[in-house]
C-alpha positions as CSV (number, residue, x, y, z in Angstrom):
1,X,0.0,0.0,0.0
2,X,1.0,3.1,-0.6
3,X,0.0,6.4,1.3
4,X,0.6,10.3,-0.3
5,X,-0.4,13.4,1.6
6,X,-1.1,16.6,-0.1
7,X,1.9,18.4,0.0
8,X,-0.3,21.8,-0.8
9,X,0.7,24.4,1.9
10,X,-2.7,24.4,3.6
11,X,-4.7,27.3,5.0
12,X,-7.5,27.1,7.5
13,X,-11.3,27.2,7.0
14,X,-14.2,26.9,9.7
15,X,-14.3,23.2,10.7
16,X,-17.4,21.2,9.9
17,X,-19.7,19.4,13.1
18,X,-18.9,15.9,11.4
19,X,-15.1,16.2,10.4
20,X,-12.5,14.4,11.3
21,X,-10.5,16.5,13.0
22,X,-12.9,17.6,16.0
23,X,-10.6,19.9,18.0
24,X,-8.6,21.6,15.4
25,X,-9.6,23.9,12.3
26,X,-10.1,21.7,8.7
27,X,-7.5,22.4,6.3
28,X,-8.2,23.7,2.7
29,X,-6.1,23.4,0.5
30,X,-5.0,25.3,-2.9
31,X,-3.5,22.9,-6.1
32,X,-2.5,24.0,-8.8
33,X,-3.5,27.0,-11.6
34,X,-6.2,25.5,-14.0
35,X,-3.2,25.5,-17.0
36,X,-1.5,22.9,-15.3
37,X,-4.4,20.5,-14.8
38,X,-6.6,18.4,-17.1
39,X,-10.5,18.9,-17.6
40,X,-12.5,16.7,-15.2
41,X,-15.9,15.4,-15.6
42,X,-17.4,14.9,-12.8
43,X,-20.8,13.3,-12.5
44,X,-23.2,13.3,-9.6
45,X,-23.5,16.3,-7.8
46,X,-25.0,15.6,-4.9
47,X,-24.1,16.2,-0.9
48,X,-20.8,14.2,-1.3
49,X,-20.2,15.0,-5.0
50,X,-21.2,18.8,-5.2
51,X,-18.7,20.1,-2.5
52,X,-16.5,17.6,-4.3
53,X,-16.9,18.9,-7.4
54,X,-16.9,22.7,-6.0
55,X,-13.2,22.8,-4.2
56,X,-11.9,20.8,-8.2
57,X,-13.4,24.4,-9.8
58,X,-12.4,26.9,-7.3
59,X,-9.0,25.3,-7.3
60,X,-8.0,25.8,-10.9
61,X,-9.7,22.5,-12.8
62,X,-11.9,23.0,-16.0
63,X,-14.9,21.1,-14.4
64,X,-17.8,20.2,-16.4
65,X,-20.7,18.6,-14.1
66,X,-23.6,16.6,-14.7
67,X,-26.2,15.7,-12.4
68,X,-30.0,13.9,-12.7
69,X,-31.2,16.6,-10.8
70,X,-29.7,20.0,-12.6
71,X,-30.8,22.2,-10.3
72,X,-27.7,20.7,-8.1
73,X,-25.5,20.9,-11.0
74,X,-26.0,24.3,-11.6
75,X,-25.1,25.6,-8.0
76,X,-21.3,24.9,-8.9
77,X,-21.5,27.8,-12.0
78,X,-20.6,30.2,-9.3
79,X,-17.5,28.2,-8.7
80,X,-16.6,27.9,-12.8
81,X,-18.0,24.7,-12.7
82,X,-19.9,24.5,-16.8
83,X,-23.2,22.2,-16.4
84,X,-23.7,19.5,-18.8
85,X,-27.2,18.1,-20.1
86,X,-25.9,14.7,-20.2
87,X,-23.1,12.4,-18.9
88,X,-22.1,11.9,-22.6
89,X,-22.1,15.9,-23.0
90,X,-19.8,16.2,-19.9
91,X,-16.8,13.7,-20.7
92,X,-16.2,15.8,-24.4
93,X,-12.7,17.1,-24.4
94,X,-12.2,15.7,-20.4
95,X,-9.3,13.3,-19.2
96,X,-10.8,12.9,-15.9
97,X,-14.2,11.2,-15.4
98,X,-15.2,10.9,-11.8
99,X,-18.8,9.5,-10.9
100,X,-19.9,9.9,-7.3
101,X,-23.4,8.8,-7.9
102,X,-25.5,6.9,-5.1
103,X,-25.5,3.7,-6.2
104,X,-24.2,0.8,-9.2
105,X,-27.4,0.6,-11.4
106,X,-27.2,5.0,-11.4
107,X,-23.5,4.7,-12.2
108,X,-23.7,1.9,-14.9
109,X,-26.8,4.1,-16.1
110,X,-24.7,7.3,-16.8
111,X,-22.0,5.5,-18.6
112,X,-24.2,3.0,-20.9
113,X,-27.6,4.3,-20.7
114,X,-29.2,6.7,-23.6
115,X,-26.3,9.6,-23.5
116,X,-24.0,7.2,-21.4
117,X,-20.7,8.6,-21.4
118,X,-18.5,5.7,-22.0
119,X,-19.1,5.9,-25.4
120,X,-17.9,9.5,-25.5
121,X,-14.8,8.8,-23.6
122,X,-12.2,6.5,-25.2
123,X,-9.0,7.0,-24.0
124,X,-10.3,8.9,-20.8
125,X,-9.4,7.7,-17.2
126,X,-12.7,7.0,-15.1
127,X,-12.2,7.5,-11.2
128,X,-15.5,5.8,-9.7
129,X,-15.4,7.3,-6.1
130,X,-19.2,6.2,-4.8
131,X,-19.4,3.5,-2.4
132,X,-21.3,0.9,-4.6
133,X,-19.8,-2.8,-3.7
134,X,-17.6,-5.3,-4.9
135,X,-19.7,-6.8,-7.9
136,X,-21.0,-3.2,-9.1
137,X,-17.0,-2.1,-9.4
138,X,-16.1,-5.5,-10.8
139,X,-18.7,-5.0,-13.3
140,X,-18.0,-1.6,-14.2
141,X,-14.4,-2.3,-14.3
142,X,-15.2,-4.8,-17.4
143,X,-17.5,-2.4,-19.1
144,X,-14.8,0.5,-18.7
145,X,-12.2,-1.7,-20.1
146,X,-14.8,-2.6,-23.2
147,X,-14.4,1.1,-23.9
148,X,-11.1,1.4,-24.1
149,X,-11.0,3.8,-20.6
150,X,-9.3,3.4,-17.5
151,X,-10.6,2.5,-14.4
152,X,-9.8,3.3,-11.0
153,X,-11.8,2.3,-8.3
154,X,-11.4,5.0,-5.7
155,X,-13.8,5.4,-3.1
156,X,-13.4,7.9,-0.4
157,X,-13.6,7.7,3.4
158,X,-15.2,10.9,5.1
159,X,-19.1,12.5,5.2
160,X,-20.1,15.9,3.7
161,X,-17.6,17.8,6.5
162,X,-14.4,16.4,4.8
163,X,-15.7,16.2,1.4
164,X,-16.3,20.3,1.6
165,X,-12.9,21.4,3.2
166,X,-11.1,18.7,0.8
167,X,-10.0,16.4,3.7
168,X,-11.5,13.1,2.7
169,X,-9.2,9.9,2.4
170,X,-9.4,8.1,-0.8
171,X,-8.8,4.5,-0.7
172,X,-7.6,4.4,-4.5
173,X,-6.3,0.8,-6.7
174,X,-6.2,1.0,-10.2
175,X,-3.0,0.9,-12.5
176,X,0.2,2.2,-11.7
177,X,0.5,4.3,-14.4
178,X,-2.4,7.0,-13.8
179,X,-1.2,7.5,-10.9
180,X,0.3,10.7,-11.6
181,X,-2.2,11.9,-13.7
182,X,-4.9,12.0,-11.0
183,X,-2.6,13.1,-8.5
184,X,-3.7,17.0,-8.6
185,X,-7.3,15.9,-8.6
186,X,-7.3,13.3,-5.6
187,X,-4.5,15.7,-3.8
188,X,-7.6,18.4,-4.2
189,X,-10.2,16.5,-2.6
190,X,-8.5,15.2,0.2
191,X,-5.9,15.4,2.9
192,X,-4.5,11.7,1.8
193,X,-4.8,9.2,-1.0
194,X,-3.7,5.4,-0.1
195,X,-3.0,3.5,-3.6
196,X,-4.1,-0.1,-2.4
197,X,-3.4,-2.5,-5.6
198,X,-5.4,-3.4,-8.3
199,X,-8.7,-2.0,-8.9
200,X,-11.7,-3.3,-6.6
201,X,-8.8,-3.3,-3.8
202,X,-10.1,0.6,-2.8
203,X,-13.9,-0.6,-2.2
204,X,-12.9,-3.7,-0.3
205,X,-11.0,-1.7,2.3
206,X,-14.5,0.8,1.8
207,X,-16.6,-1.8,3.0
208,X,-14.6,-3.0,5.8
209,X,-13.9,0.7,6.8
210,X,-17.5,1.3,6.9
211,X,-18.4,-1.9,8.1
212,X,-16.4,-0.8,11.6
213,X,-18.1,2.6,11.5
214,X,-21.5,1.0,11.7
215,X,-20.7,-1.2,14.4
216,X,-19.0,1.4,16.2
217,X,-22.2,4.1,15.7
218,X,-24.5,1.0,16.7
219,X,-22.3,0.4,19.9
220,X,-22.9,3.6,20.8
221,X,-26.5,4.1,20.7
222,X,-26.8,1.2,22.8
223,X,-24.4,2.0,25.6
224,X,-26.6,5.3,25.6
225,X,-29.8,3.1,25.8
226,X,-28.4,1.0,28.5
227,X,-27.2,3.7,30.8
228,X,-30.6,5.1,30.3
229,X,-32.3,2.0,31.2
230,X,-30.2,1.3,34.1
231,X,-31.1,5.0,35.7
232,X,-27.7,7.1,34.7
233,X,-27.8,9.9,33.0
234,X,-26.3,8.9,29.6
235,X,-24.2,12.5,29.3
236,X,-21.9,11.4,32.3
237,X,-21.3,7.9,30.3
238,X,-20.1,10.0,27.4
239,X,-17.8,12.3,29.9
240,X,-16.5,9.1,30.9
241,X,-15.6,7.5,27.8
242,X,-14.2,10.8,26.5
243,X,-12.0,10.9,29.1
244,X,-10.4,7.7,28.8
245,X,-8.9,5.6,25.9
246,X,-12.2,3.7,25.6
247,X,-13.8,6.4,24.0
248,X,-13.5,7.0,20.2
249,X,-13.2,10.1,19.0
250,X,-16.2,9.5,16.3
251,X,-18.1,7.7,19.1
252,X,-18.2,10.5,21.5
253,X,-18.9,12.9,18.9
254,X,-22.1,10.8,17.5
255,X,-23.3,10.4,21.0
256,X,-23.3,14.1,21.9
257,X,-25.3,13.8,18.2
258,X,-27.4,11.5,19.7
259,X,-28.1,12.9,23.1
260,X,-28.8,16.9,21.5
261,X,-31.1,15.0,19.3
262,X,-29.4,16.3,16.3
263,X,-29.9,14.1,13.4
264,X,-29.0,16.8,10.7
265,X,-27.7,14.6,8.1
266,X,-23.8,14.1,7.8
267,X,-24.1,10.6,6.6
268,X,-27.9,9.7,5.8
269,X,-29.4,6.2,7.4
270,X,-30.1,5.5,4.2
271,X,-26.5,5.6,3.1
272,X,-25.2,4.4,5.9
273,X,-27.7,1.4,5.7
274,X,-26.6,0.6,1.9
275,X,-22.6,0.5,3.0
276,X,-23.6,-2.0,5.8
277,X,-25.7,-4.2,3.6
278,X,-23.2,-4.2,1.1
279,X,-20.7,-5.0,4.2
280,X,-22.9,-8.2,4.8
281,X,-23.5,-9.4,1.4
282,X,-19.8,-9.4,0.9
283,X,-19.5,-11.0,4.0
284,X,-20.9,-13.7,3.2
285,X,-19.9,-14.6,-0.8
286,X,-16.3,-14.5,1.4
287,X,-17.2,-16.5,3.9
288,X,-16.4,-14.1,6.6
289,X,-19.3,-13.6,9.6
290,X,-20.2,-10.4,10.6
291,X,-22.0,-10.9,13.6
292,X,-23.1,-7.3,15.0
293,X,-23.4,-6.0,11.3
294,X,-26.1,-9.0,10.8
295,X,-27.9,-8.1,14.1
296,X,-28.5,-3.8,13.3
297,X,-29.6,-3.9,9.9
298,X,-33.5,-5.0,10.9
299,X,-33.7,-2.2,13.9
300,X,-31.5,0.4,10.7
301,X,-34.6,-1.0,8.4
302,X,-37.2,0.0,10.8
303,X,-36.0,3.4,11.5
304,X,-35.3,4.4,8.1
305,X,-38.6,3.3,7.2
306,X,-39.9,5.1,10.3
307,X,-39.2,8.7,8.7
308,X,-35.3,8.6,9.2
309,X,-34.1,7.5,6.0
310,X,-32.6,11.1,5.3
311,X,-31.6,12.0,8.7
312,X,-27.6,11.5,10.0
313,X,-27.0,7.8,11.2
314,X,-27.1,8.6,14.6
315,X,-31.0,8.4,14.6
316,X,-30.7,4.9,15.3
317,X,-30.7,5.6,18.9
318,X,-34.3,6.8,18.6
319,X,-35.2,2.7,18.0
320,X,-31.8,1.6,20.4
């Protein structure tokens, strides 16, 4: 594995409720003057993809963006973002293709459907940065390489926080030799890149990643519930834990979530529901058990369903 940081001196911006770094300012950072980068295509515009999309055009990159819903798209022309009316419209005279879309069937969609851009893109490299499973980026994968594009299967590691001050990590595999190419662009979007082997490598390490953070958010709701239950006030658990090694930095910060009663979304349920299915059905075509992620997805089912599906993953300790 291999691990760059962005070697962009950095300068500070506010810090975001959900980032990473809870106690210091987030880092933006510049890269380099828009004649020394290629033209990126970047395709789903959403709360990951727009702010995504947003620091690539205020940084220098020609960016042309496509989304389903345009609306979203067109929020990044005050940036110098141009919007596209297609995927195929977007990839003309780009290098870069990057789809953060929300799931495989909308990803394969924009590259094969009616005004798919694969077709439009020969020669292009394709960074596929959603979170969309093993099969999905194997199959993708096969169609890109049917096209005579590149594929690099680069998810990234961080919620909407990160994503807007351009400090996610991106778990990247793909081959060696584009490397350098989409250095600018991945050292623009976040704080580190890992290059993990060959492509598919990036959304195994995804899964397992998130995998932990369900587990970890789940764990959390249910100490809160149990304290409750047992007659303590769940605040002086979280005190507790925050003071000593047992409590995770991530934890503590989703139980304060929790506890204010602040679900404003970060990472949706419904998102954070998808990664942990995904989790399990990899799981178990590799023979691995994951115990605790088998046990929270009915209780995640039944309070997305219950209105929650849009609200941060931390509402599960309205059901815990």
């Amino acid at each position: 594995m291999t691990v760059t940081q962005a070697e962009a001196q950095p300068t500070p911006v506010p810090p975001d409720r959900d980032s990473a770094v809870l106690k210091k300012p987030v880092l933006k950072k510049p890269v380099p003057n828009k004649g020394a980068t290629p033209v990126v295509a970047f395709l789903g515009t959403g709360r990951m993809g727009g702010p995504m999309a947003a620091n690539l055009a205020r940084g220098g990159f020609s960016v042309r963006a496509w989304n389903r819903t345009r609306s979203r798209a067109e929020a990044l022309t005050a940036d110098g973002a141009v919007v596209a009316a297609s995927p195929a419209q977007a990839v003309r005279g780009a290098t870069i293709v990057i789809t953060m879309l929300a799931d495989g069937p909308a990803t394969e969609q924009a590259a094969t459907g009616p005004d798919g851009f694969l077709a439009a893109a020969p020669g292009a490299t394709w960074a596929q940065m959603a979170t969309i499973g093993i099969e999905w980026t194997d199959r993708l994968a096969g169609l890109a390489a049917a096209h005579d594009v590149v594929f690099v299967d680069a998810p990234v590691s961080g919620s909407e926080g990160p994503a807007t001050a351009g400090q996610l990590a991106i778990l990247a595999s793909g081959p060696d030799q584009v490397r350098d190419v989409l250095a600018p662009v991945f050292g623009a979007l976040g704080r580190s890149t890992a290059w993990l082997g060959r492509a598919g490598q990036g959304t195994r390490a995804k899964l397992v990643l998130n995998n932990w953070l369900a587990d970890l958010t789940e764990t959390t709701a249910e100490t809160l519930s149990f304290a409750r239950r047992l007659g303590l006030d769940p605040a002086d658990i979280v005190d507790l834990l925050q003071a000593n090694p047992l409590g995770a930095p991530y934890a503590v910060q989703k139980a304060r979530a929790m506890l204010a009663g602040d679900f404003s979304p970060a990472f949706a349920l419904k998102h954070a529901l998808k990664d942990a299915e995904l989790a399990a059905q990899a799981a178990q075509a590799n023979g691995a058990a994951l115990t605790l992620t088998s046990a929270l997805l009915p209780r995640w089912r039944l309070t997305a369903a219950s209105g929650h599906a849009d609200d941060d993953l931390a509402a599960v300790y309205l059901t815990a």
